[in-house]
N, C-alpha and C positions, 0 to 999 in steps of 0.2 A: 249415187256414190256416197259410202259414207262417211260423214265428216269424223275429222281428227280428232282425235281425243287430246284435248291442251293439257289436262294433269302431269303429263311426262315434261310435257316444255317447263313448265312450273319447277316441279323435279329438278330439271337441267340448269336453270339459273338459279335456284337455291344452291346445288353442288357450287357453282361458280363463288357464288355469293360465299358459302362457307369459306371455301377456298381463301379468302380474303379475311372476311373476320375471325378466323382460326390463326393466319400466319398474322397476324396484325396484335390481335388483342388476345392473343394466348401462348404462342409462342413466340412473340414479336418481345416482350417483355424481355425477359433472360438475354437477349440480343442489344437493349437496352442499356441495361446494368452493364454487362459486360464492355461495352465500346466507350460507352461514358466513363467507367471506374477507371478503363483502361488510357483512355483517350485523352481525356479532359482529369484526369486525376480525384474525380468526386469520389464522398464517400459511399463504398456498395450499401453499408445502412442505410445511408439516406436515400437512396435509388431503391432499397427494397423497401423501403417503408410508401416510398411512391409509388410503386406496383402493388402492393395492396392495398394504396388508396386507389389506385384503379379499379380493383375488381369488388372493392365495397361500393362505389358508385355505380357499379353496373350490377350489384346485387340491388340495390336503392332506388334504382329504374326501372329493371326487368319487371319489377312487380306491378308495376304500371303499363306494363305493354298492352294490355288486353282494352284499356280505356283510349289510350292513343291510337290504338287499330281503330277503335270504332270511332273517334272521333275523325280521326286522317283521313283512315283508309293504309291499308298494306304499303302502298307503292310511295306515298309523301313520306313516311316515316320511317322506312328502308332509305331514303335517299337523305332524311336528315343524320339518321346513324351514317352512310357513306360519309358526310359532310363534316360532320362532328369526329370520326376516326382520321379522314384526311388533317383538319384543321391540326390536332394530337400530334401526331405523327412530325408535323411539321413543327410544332414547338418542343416534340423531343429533338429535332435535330439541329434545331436551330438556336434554341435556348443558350443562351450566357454564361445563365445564374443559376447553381443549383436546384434554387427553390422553386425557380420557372417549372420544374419538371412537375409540380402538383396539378398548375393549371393545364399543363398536356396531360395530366395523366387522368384529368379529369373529362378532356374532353372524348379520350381513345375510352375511358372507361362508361362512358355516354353511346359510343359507337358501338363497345363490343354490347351493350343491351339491349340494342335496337337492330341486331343485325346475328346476332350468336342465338343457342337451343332455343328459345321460347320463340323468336323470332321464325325460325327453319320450321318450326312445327306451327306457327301459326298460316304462314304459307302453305303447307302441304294438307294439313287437314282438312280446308272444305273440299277438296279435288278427290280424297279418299278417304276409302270406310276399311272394306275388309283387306283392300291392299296396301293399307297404310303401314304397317311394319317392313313392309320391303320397300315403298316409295320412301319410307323417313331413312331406311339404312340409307340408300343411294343417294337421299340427300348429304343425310350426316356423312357420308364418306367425302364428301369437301371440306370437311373439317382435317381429317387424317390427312389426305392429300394437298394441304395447306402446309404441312408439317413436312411433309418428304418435297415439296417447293420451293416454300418460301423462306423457308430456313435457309440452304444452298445459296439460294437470291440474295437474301439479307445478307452472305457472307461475300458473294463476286462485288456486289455494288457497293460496299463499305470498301474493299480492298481496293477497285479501282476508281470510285469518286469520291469516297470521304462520308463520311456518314449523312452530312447536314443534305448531301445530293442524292444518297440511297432515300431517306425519306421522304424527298420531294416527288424521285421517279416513281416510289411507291405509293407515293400519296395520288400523283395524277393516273395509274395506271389504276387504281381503286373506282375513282370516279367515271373515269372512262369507261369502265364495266358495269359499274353497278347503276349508273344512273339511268342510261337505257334499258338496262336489263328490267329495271324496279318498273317502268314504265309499258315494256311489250310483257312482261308474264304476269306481273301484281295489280295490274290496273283492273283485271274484271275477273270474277269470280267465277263458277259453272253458271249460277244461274242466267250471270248477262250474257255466257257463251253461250247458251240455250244446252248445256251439258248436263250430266250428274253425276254425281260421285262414281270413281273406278270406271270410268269410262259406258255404265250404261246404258240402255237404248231407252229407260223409263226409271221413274222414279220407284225407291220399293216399294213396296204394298202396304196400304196404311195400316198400323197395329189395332186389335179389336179394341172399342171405347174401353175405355180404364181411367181412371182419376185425373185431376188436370194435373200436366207434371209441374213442378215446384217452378217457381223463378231460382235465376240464377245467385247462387249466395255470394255473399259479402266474400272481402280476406279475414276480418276478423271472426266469421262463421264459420269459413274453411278452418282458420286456425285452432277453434274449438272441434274439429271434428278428429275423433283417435284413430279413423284409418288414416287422412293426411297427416295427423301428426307419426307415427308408429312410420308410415314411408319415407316422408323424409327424413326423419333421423337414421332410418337403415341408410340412406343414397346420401346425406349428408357424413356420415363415418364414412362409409366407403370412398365417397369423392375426396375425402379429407386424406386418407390413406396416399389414395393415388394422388395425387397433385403432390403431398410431400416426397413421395418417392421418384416423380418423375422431376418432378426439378434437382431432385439431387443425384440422379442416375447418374449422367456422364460422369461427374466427379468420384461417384462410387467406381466406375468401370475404366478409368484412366489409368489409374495403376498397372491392372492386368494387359488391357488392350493398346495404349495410349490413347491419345488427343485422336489422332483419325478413325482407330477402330470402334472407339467408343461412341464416333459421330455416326459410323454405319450400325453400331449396334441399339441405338437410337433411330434409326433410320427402320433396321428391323421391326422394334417397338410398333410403330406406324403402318407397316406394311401389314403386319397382322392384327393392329385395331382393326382395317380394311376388311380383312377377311371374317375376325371375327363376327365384326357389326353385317357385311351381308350374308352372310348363312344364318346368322341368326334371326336378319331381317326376312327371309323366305322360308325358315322353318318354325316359325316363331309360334305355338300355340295361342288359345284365345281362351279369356278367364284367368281363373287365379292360378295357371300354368305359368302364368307370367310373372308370376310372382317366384316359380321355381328357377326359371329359365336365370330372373335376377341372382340367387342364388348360387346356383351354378356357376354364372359370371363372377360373383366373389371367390368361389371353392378356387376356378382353376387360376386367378392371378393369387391365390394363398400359395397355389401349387407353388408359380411362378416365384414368388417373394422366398419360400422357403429353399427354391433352387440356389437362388442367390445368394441367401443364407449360408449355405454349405459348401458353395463352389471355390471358394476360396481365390485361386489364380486360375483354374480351369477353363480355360476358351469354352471349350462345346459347353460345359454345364451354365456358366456366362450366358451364352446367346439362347439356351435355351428355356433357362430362366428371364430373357427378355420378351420369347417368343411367347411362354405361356403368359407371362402379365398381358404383353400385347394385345392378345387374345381377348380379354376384359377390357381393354382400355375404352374402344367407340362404345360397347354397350350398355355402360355407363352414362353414355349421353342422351343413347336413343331408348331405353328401356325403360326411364323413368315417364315420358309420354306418353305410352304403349299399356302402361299399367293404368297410368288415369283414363285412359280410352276406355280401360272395358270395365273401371269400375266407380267410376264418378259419371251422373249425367250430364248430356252434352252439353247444357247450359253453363256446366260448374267448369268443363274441361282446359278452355284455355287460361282460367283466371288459377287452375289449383296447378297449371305446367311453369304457368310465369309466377307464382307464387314459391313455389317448390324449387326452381332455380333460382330467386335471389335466394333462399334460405340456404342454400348451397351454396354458391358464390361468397355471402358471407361467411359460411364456416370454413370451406377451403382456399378463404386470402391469407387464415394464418397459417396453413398447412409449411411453405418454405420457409419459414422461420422458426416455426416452432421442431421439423426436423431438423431444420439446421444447428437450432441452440442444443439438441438432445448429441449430432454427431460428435459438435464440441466440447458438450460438460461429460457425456458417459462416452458414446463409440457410434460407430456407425454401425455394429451390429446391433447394437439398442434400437437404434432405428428402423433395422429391417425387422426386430420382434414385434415391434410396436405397430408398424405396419402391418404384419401378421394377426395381432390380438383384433385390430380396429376390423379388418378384412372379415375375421370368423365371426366378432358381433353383429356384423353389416349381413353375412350371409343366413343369420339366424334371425335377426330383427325383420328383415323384407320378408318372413314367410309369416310373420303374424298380423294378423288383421285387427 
């Protein structure tokens, strides 16, 4: 009989695990601000300046992840991120004093980098080679469905316990899941399962002698090299794009739909990250196809932004301009890994994916404030051009090498 292939269980507690560090330490934010400003009376400045002190601390870490794998090991270091987002969580809700909210924010911004992208794709990589763009979608699809979750979640348990008790239930329902999880799929790799990559029956065929291949480079050698630099500044605009637009959506779309439509058209948003991110993950070419595919992901959320643009109060033009952002939304997360796969060697791979998302993380912490300062001083269609201009540079800089 033949044994099981464990890459899929991997897989399936990564999705979980997204699940969790996506409603937590990315949508979990905005949920934040909002109950605190509302609740407690704090100022929403000083709550968003705490949220991206959150995601500069998780840019400041991420890039570290690749040394902490190998000193831990996968599974301690997943459970110290679970440990570090619960502890957060709980000094977001239980906190006083304004200023309390830095050292929460410090410690969920601790969790989302040991448990968010470079994390999910340090998981799934040694289990797959050529089926790695469809196993990372179905991963990264816990991230989207963290979104159409834990959102709903965050709003029943604030409404019926109070916020300081929605963070506790969420805090313990985290650990609960994640700790055992970190422990039956992250504890052993193919090799101690006696597996290999995608499930084969033998390892592949050794490649004919050819030079010894390089050691793995530094980040400051990464940083000198102009294909990682030339990629992440394409995936750094575009992410900068999107994060400003999607933190400012619903209040763009209140007018037209109100407060609930605008929550299901958001909801929309999400469902078609979903789809986008797995068709793209099972049709996904290999080589600097992927480099078009990214591309294309900028063109159709251009499409998307430009819907919005022009829809003015239109319902259907509204939702459809949600749908096609949507569309780009997951393959922004998973696309940028997918590209270092087939064009940096494997040594380089995990240190240019966790390099390449802090340098993201950093540039799209300022994305909600600096849309926000643009809808106040000029217009909110200021906003959606600018969104557009960043989208069209982002789709044109990821095709150059």
């Amino acid at each position: 009989m033949a044994q099981r292939f464990d890459g899929w269980r991997v897989v399936a507690g990564a999705f979980v695990l997204a699940v969790f560090a996506w409603g937590i330490g990315f949508y979990g934010p905005g949920i934040y601000i909002a109950t605190l400003a509302e609740g407690r009376g704090w100022s929403v400045g000083l709550l968003s300046v705490a949220v991206t002190w959150h995601f500069l601390v998780a840019a400041a870490m991420v890039a570290q992840l690749p040394e902490l794998h190998r000193r831990w090991g996968l599974a301690a270091v997943t459970r110290a991120g679970a440990v570090a987002s619960a502890a957060g969580l709980l000094g977001w809700g239980f906190g006083n004093l304004p200023w309390l909210v830095f050292g929460a924010a410090t410690l969920t911004g601790m969790g989302w980098a040991l448990t968010s992208g470079a994390a999910i794709n340090a998981m799934i990589s040694p289990w797959f080679d050529r089926r790695r763009p469809a196993a990372l979608a179905m991963a990264y699809n816990g991230a989207s469905v963290g979104g159409i979750l834990m959102t709903p979640l965050w709003a029943w348990l604030i409404a019926g316990w109070g916020f300081g008790a929605a963070t506790a239930i969420i805090a313990a329902a985290l650990l609960g899941a994640a700790w055992p999880l970190a422990g039956l799929v992250l504890g052993r790799g193919p090799a101690e399962s006696g597996q290999y990559a995608d499930g084969d029956a033998a390892p592949p065929p050794a490649p004919p002698p050819a030079r010894p291949a390089a050691p793995a480079r530094s980040r400051g050698e990464l940083a000198r090299d102009r294909v990682f630099r030339g990629l992440s500044l394409a995936f750094a605009i575009g992410l900068f794009a999107q994060m400003g637009l999607v933190t400012h959506l619903v209040s763009l779309l209140v007018p037209a739909l109100g407060v609930r439509g605008a929550g299901l058209a958001m909801a929309l948003v999400t469902v078609f990250a979903v789809i986008g991110r797995t068709v793209t993950g099972w049709v996904l070419p290999g080589g600097q196809r992927r480099r078009w595919a990214a591309s294309a992901t900028f063109a159709v959320q251009m499409a998307g932004s430009l819907v919005l643009l022009v829809a003015d109060a239109s319902v259907p033009l509204l939702l459809l301009g949600c749908a096609l952002f949507g569309l780009g939304v997951g393959n922004l997360l998973s696309l940028p890994p997918l590209i270092a796969q087939a064009e940096f060697p494997a040594a380089d791979v995990g240190r240019v994916v966790a390099l390449m998302q802090a340098i993201n993380q950093a540039f799209y912490a300022f994305a909600p404030a600096g849309f926000g300062l643009l809808r106040e001083v000029v217009s909110a269609e200021a906003a959606l051009w600018v969104t557009l201009a960043l989208q069209g540079m982002a789709a044109v800089l990821v095709l150059r090498r």
